[in-house]
C-alpha positions as CSV (number, residue, x, y, z in Angstrom):
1,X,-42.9,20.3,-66.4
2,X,-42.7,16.7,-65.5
3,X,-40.1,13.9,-64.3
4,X,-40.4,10.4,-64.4
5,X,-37.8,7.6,-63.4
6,X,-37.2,5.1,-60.9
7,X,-37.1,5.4,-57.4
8,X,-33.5,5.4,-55.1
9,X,-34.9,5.1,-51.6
10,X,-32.7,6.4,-48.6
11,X,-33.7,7.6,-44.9
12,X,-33.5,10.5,-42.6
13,X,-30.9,13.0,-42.0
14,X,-28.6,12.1,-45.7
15,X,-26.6,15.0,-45.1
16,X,-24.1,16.7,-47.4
17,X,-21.2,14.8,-46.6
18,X,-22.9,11.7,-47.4
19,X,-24.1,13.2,-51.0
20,X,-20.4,13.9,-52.2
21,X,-17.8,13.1,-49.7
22,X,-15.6,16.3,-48.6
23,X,-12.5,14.4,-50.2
24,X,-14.1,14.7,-53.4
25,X,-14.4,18.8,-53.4
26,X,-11.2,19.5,-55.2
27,X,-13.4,19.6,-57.9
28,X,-16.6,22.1,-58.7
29,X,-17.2,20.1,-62.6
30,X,-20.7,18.5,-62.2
31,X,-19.3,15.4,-64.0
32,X,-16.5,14.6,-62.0
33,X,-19.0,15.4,-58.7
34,X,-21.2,12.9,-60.2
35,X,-18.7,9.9,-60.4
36,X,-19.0,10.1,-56.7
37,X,-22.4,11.0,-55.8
38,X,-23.9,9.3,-52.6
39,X,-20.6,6.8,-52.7
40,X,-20.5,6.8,-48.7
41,X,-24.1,5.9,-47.8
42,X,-24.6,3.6,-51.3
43,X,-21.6,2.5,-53.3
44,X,-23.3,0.9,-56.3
45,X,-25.5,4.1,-56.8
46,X,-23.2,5.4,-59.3
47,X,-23.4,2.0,-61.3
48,X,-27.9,2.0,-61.3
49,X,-28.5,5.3,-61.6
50,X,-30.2,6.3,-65.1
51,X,-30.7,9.7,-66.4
52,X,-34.7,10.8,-64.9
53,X,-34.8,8.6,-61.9
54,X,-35.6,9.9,-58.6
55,X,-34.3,10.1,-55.0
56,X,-37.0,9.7,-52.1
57,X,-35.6,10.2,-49.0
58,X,-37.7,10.5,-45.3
59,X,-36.7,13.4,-43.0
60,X,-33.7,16.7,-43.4
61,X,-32.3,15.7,-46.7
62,X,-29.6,17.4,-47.7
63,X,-28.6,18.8,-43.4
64,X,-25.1,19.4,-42.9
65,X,-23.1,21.7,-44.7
66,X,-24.1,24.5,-46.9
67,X,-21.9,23.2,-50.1
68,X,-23.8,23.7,-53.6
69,X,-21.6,20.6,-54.5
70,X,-24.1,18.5,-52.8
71,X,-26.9,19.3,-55.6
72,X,-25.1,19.9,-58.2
73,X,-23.8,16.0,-57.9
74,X,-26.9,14.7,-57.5
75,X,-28.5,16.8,-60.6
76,X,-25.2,16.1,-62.6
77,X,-25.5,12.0,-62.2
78,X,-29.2,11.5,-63.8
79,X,-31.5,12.6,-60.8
80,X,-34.5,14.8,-62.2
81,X,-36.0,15.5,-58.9
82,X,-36.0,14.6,-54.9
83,X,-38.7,14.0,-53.0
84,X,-38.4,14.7,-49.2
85,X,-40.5,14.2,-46.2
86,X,-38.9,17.8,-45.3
87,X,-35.5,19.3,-46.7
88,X,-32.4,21.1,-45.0
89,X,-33.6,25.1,-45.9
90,X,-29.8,25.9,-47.1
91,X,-29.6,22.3,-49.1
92,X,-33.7,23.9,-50.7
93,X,-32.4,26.7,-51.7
94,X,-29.1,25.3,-53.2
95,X,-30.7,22.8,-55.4
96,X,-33.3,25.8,-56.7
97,X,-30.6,28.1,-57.2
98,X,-29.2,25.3,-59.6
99,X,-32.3,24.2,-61.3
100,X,-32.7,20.7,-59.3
101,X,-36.3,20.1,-58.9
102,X,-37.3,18.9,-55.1
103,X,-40.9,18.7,-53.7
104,X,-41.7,18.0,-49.9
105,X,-44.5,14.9,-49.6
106,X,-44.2,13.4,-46.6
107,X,-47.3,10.9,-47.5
108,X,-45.1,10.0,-51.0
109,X,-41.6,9.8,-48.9
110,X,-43.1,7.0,-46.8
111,X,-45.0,5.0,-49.2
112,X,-42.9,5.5,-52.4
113,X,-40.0,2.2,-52.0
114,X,-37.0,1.8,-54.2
115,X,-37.5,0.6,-57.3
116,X,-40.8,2.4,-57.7
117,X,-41.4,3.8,-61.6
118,X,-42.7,7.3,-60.2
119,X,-44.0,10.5,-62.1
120,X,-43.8,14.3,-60.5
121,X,-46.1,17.0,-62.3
122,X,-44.3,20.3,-61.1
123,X,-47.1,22.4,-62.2
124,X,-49.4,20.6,-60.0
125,X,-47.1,19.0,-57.3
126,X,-49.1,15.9,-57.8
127,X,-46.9,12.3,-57.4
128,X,-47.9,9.5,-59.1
129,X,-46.1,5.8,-58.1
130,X,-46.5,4.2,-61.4
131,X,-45.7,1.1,-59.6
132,X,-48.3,0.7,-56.9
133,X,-51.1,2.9,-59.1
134,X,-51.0,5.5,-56.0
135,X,-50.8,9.5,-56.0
136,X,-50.1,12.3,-53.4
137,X,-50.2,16.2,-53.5
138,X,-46.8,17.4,-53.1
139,X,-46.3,21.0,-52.9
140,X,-46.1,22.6,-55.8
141,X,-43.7,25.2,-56.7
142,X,-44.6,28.9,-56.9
143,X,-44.4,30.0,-60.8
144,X,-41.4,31.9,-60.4
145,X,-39.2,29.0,-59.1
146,X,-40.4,26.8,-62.3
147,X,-38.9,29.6,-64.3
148,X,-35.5,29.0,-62.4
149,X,-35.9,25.6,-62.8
150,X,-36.7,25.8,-66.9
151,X,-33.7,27.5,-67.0
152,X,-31.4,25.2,-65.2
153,X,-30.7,27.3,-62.5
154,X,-30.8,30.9,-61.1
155,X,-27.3,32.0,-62.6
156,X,-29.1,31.1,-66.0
157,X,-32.3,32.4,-65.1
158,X,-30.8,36.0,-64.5
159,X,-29.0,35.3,-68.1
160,X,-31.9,35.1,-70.1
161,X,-34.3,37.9,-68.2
């Protein structure tokens, strides 16, 4: 399993509030989440982002509340994976449980800028910047949580098994 896009670069600590705004939670529909995904911290991200590309982010992405709405935004505008010097454990486990693919690197978070055309191989948790012909060794998931993943989430996952 693969992903490929271009890079939206952001720091440390982009907490859940920042991702989708608490005045935007009236509503659990991934499309209507999207229209206001990371609006706080980058108002034009709605506007650039493409279905594939890719969020890098430094240190605690995702800290702050335990909402799923947070990932579910963020997989429901385009994003096909974020890469993370470290992640918030509750914010981990959310995007698993909905089948968004995040891989810790904290070699790729620093170097990787925005703008970067970057490629993730899941299977091997290897990074590739496409831009600057460089490569780290994320970690890769464990075979199990690829299966979640396949199946766009754990809900779905338990569906099909």
């Amino acid at each position: 399993m693969k992903a490929c896009g271009i890079v939206h670069k952001y720091g440390d600590n982009i907490d859940t509030d920042v991702i989708i705004p608490a005045r935007y939670l009236n509503s659990s529909d991934p499309t209507e989440l999207a229209k206001s995904c990371m609006e706080d911290i980058d108002p034009e991200f709605v506007k650039r982002v493409q279905k594939g590309d890719i969020i890098v982010a430094n240190k605690n992405f995702g800290c702050g509340s335990s909402r799923e709405h947070a990932p579910i935004a963020i997989k429901a505008s385009g994003i096909s994976c974020v890469i993370a010097e470290t992640f918030a454990r509750i914010f981990y486990r959310n995007a698993i449980n909905i089948g968004l693919p995040i891989i810790e690197c904290p070699e790729a978070a620093k170097a990787i800028e925005a703008g970067d055309t970057v490629e993730v191989d899941f299977d091997s948790g290897m990074i590739y910047d496409k831009t600057k012909n460089t490569e780290y060794k994320g970690q890769a998931f464990p075979e199990f949580m690829q299966k979640i993943i396949k199946a766009e989430g754990l809900i779905n996952y338990i569906n099909q098994n």
